[in-house]
Each structure stands twice: as structure tokens, then as C-alpha cells.
VOLO-50122 format. One record per atom (N, C-alpha, C, O): residue in one letter; x, y, z. Coordinates in steps of 0.2 Angstrom, whole numbers, padded with zeros to 4 digits, always signed. Each point is the difference from the previous one (the first is absolute). Example, Ala and Ser with C-alpha at 12.3 -4.5 7.8 and 13.67 -1.06 7.14 Angstrom:
A+0066-0028+0039;A-0004+0006+0000;A+0004+0006+0000;A+0005-0001+0003;S-0007+0006-0007;S+0004+0006+0001;S-0004+0005+0003;S+0003+0006+0001;
! end
This chain:
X+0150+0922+1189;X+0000+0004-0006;X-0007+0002-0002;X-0005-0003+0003;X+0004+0008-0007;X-0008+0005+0000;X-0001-0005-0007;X+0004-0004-0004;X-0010+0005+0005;X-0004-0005-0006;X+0000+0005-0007;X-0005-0001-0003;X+0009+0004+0001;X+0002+0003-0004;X+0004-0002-0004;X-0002+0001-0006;X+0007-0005+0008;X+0005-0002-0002;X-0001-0009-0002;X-0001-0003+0005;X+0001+0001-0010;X+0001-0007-0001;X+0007-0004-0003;X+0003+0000-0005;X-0003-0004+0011;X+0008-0002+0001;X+0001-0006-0008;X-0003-0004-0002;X+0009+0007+0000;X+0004-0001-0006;X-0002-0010-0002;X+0001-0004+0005;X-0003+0001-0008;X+0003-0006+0000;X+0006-0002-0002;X+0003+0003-0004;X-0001-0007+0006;X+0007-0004+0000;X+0003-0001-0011;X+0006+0000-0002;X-0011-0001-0001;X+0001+0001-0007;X+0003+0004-0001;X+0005+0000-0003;X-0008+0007+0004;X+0001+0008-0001;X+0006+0002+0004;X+0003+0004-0003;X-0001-0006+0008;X+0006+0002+0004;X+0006-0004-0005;X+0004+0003-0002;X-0005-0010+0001;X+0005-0006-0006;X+0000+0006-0003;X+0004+0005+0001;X-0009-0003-0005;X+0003+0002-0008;X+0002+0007+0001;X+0002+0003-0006;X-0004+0001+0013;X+0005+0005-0002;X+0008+0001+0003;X+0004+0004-0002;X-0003-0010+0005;X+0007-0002+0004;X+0003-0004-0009;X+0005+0002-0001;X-0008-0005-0002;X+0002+0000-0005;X+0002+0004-0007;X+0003-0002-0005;X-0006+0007+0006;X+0002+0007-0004;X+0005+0003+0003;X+0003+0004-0003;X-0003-0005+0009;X+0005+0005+0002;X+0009-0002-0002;X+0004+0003-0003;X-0006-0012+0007;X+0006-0003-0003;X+0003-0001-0006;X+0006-0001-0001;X-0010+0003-0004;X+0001+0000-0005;X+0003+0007-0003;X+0005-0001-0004;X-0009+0008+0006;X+0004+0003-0001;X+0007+0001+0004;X+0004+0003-0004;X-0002-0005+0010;X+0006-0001+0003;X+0004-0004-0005;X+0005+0002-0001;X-0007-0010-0003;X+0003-0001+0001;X+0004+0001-0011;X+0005-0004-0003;X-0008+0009+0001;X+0005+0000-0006;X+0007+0004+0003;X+0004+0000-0004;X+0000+0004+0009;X+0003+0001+0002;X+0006-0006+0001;X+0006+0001-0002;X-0009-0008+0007;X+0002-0004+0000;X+0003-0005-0006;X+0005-0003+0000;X-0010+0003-0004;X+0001-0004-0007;X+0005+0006-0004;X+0003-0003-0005;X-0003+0009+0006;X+0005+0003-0005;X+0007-0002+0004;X+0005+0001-0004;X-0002-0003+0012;X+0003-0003+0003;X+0004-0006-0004;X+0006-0001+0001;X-0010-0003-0004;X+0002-0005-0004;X+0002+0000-0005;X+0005-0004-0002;X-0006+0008-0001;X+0001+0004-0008;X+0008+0003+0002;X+0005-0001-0003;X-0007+0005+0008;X+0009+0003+0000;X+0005-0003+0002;X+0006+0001-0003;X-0008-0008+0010;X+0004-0004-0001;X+0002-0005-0003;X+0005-0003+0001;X-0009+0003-0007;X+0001-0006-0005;X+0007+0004-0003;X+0006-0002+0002;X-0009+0007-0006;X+0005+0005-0004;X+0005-0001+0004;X+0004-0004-0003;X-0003+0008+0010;X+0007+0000+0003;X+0004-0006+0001;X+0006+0001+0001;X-0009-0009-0002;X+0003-0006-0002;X+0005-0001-0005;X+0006-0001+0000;X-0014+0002-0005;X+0005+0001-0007;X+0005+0003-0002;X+0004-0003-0003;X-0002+0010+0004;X+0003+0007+0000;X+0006-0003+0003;X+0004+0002-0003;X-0002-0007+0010;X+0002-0001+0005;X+0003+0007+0005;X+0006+0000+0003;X-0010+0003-0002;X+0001+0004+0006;X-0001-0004+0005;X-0003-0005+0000;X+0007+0008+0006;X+0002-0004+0007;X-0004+0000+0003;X-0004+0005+0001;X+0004-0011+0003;X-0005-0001+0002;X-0004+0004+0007;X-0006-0001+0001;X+0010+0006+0002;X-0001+0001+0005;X-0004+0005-0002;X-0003+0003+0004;X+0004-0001-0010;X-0005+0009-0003;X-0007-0003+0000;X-0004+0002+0003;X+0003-0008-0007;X-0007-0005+0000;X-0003+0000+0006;X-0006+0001+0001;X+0011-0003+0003;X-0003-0001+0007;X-0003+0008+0003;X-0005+0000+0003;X+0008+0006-0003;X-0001+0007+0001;X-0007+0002-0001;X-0005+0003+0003;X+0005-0004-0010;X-0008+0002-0003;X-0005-0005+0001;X-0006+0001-0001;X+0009-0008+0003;X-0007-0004+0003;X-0004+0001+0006;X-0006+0001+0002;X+0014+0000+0003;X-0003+0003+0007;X-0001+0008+0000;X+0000+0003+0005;X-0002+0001-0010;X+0001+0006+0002;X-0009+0000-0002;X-0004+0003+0004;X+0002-0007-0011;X-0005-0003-0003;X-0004+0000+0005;X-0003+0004+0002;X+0003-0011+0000;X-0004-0003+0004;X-0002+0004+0010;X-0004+0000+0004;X+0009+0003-0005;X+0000+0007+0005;X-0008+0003+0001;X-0005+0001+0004;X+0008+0002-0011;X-0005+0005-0002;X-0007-0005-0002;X-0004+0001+0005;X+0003-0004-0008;X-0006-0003+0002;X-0003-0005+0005;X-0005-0003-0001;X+0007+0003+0007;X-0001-0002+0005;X-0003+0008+0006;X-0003+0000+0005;X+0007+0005-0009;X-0003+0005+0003;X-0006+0001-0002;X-0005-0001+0003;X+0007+0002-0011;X-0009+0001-0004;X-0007-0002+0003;X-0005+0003+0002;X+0007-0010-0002;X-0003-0003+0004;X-0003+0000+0007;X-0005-0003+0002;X+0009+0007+0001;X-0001+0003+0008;X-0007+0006-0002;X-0005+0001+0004;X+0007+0000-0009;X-0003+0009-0001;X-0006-0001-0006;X-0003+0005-0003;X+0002-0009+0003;X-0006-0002-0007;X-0007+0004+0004;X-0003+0004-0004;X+0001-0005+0009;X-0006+0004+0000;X+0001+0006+0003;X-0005+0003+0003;X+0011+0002-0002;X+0002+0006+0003;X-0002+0003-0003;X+0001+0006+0003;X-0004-0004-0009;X-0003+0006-0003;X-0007+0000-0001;X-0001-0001-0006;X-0004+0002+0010;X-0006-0002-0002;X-0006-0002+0004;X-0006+0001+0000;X+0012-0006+0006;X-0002-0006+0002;X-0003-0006-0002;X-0005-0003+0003;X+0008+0002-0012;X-0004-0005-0003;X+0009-0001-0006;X+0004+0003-0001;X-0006-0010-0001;X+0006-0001-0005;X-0002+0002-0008;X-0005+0002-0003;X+0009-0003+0001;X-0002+0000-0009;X-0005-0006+0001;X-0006+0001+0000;X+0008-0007+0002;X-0005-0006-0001;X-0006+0002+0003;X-0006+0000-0004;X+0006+0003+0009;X-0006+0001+0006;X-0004+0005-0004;X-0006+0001+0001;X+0008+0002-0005;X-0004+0007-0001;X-0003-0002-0008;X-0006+0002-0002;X+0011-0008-0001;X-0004-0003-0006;X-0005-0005+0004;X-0005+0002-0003;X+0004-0005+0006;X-0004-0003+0001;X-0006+0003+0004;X-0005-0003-0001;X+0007+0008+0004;X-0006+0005+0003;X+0001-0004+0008;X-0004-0003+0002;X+0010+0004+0002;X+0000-0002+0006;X+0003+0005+0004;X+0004+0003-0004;X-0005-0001+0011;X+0005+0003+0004;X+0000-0002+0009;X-0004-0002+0004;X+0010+0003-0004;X+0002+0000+0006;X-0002+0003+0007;X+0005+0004+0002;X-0010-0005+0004;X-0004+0003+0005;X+0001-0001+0007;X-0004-0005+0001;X+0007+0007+0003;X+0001-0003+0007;X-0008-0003+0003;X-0005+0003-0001;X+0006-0008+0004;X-0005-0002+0003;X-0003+0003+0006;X-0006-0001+0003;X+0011+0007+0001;X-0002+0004+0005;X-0005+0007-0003;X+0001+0005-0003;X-0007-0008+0006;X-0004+0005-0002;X-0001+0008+0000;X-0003+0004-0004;X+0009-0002+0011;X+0001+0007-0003;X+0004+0001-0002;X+0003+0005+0001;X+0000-0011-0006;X+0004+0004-0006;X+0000-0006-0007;X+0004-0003-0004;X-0010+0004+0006;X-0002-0002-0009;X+0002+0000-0008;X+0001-0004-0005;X-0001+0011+0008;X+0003+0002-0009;X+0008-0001-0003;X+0003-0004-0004;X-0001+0009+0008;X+0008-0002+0000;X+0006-0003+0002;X+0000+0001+0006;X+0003-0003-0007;X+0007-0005+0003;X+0008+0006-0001;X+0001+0003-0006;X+0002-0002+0011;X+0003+0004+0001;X+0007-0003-0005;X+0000-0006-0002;X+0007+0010+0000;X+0003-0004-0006;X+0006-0005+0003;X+0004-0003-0003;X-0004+0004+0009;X+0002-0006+0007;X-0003-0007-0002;X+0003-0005-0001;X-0010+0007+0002;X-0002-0008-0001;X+0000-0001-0005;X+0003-0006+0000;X-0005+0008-0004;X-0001-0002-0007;X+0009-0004-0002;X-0001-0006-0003;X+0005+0007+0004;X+0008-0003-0001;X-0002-0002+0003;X-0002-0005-0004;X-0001+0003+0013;X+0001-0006+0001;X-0005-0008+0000;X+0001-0006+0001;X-0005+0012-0004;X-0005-0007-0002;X+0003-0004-0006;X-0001-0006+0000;X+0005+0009-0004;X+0003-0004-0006;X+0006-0003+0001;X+0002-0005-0002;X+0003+0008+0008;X+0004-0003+0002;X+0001-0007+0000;X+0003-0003-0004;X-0007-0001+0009;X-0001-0006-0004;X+0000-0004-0006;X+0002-0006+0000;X-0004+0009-0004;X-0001-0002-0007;X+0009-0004-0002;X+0001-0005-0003;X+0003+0009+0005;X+0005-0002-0003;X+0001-0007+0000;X+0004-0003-0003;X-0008+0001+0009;X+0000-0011+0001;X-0006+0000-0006;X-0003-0005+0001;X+0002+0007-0005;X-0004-0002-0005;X-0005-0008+0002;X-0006+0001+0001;X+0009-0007+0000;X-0003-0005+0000;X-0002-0001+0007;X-0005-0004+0002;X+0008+0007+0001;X-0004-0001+0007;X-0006+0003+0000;X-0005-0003+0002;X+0004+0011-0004;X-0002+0005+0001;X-0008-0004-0005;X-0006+0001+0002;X+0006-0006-0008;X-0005-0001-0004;X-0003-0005+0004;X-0006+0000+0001;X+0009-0005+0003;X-0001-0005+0004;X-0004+0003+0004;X-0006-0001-0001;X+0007+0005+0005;X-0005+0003+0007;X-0005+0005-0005;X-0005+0001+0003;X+0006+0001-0007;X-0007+0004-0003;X-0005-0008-0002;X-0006+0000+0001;X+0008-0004-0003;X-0005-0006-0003;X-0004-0005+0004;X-0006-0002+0000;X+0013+0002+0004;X-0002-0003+0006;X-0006+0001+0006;X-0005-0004+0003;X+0008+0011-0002;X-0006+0002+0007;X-0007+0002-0004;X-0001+0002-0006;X-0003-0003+0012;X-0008+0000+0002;X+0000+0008-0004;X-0002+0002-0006;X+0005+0001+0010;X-0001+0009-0003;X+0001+0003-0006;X-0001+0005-0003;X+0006-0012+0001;X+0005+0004-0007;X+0001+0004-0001;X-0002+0004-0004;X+0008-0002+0010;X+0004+0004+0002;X+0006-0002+0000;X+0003-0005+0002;X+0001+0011-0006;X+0008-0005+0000;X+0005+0006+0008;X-0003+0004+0004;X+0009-0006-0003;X+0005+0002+0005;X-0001+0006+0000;X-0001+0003+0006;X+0000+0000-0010;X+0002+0008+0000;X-0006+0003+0002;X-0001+0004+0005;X-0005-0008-0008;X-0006+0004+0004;X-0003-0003+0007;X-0006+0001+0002;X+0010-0004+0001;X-0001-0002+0007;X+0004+0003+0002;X-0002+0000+0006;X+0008+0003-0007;X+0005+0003+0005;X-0002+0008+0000;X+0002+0004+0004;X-0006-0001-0010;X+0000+0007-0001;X-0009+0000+0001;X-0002+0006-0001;X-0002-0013+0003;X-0006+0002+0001;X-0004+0003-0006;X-0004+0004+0002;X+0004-0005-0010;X-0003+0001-0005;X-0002-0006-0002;X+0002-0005+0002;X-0008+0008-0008;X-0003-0007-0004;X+0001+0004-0007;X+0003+0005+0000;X-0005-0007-0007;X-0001+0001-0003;X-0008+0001-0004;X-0004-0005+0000;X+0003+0010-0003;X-0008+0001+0000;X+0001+0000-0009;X+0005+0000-0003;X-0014+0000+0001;X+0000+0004-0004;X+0000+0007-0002;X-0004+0003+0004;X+0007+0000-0006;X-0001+0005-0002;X-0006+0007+0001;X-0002+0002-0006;X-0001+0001+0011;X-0007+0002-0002;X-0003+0005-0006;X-0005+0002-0001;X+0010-0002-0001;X+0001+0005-0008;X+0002-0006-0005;X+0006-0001-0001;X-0010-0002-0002;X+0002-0004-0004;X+0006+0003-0008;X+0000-0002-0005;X+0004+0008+0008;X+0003+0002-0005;X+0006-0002+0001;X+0004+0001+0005;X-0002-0003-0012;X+0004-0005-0002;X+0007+0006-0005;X+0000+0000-0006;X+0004+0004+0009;X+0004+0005-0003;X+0001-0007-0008;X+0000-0006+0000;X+0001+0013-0004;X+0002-0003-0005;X+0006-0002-0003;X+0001-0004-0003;X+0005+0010+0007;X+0007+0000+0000;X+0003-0008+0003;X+0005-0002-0003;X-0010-0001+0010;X+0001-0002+0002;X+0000-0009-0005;X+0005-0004-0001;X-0010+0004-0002;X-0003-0006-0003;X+0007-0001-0008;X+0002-0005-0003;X-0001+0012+0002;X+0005+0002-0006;X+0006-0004+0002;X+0003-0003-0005;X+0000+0004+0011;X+0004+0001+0003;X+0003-0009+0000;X+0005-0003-0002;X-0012+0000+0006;X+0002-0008+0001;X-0002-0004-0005;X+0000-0006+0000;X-0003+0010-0008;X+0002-0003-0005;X+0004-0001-0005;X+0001-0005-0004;X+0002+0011+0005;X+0008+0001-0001;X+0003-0005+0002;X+0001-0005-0003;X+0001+0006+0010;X+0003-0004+0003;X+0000-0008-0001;X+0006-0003-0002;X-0011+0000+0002;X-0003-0005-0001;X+0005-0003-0007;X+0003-0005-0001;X-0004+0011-0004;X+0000-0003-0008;X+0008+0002+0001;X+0004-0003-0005;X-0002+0006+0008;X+0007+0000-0002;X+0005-0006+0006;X+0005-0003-0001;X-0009+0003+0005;X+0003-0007+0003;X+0000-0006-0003;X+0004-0005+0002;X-0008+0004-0007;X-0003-0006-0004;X+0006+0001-0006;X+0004-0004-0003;X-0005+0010+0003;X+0006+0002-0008;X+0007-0002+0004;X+0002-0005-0002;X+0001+0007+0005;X+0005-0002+0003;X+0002-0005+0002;X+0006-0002+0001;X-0011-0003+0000;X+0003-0007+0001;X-0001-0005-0007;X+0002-0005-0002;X-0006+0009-0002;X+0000-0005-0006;X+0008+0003-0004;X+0002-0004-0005;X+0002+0011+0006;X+0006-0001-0002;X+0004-0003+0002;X+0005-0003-0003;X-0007+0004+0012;X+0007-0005+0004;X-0001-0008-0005;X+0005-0003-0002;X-0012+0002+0000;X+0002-0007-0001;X+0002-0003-0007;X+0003-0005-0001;X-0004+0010-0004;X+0003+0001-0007;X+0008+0001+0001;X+0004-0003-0003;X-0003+0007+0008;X+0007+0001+0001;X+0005-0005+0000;X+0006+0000-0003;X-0009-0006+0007;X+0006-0006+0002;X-0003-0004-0007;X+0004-0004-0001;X-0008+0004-0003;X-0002-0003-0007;X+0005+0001-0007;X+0003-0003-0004;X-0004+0011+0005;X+0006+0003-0006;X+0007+0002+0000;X+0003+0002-0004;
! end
């Protein structure tokens, strides 16, 4: 890699895999909410089951596709990080093949934080099989929409689990 680029640390990669999750995950926590209701309500159970698996579907793709627009995440772009093949004639861009499949992996989540913590390179699965790293950013510009975006997220994720937890109280 050109001395241009100064490779991401392991904190800044955590905390943007951490916004992201988190924006992914008030879908997931609205999941609990509906299934609570449909308990209560007593709809059948098989409808509960329709909209969990259809849920969790859909965000396991999300997930696939978190850096396809950009080639950086809502986390990655709040924190000012992007994604850079490590082949030098092709520095800049990652085609939107790899890019799914560098996240691909992610779906093992705890395997996936293991082998990033783990190894010498601090490299998780996805960027060993698609040959990227993660960098800083050479524009330290930080979109605004973007930062808006994971603090929404963030604050409504938080709001939603302090009603799940008022819920079974009241």
C-alpha cells in the first residue's frame, strides 16, 4: 500500500462496526416489540414466525450491502474510514462483487471480531478473501447526513429498548 494511506486502527474499525450495528439493530429491536404485541393480542403463532424470518432476512442482507454505496459504511464514514484493495493497481476502488463479499462474512459476527482482534494485520475474513484493508480516510470529510444518520439511529435504538423494558413493567 502507497504511503498515502494510514491503515485504520482496530478502535476506529470497533466503533464504526459498532454504529453500524446499531443502526441495523433498531429494526431488530422493533422485532421484539411486534412480537411481544402479537403474544399479547394472541395471533398465531406461525404469523410471528413469518415476520421474524422475513425480519431477520432482510437484515442479514442489509448487512451484506452496508458498504455498497460509497465503498464505506454509515459507521465507516462517521468515523472517517474507507475501504481500499491492497492491490496496487487497484487502489482506489473495490468493484460492488467484492465489496458483498468482503461483508459476507460478517454474518458469523463473532467469528468475524475474533480473527480481526486476533491477527497480527488486524484483518478480519472478509478482508483476507477479497484482499482489502481498511484505511483512514484521505479526506478527512466526515458527511454530515452521515453522522445525523448514526445518531438517530443510536438514540432511537436506546429509546426502543427502554420501552421494551417499561413494557413488561406496565
Amino acid at each position: 500500500m502507497g504511503n498515502q494511506f494510514q491503515k485504520a486502527s482496530i478502535e476506529k474499525r470497533l466503533l464504526a462496526t459498532f454504529i453500524d450495528y446499531c443502526i441495523l439493530a433498531f429494526p431488530l429491536s422493533s422485532i421484539f416489540v411486534w412480537w411481544y404485541s402479537f403474544r399479547y393480542f394472541q395471533i398465531p403463532a406461525h404469523s410471528t414466525a413469518h415476520v421474524f424470518f422475513i425480519v431477520v432476512l432482510v437484515l442479514l442482507v442489509s448487512l451484506c450491502f452496508r458498504d455498497i454505496f460509497g465503498g464505506a459504511s454509515l459507521g465507516k464514514r462517521t468515523v472517517g474510514l474507507v475501504v481500499i484493495s491492497n492491490k496496487p493497481e487497484n487502489e482506489q476502488t473495490l468493484p460492488i462483487g467484492k465489496r458483498l463479499l468482503r461483508n459476507l462474512p460478517g454474518i458469523f459476527w463473532p467469528i468475524e471480531l475474533i480473527a480481526l482482534v486476533s491477527s497480527k494485520d488486524q484483518r478480519k475474513i472478509g478482508d483476507r478473501i477479497t484482499q482489502t484493508d481498511v484505511y483512514i480516510a484521505p479526506k478527512r470529510v466526515r458527511p454530515i447526513v452521515a453522522i445525523i444518520v448514526a445518531i438517530l439511529s443510536i438514540g432511537t435504538f436506546i429509546g426502543v429498548m427502554i420501552v421494551n423494558v417499561l413494557a413488561f413493567y406496565v
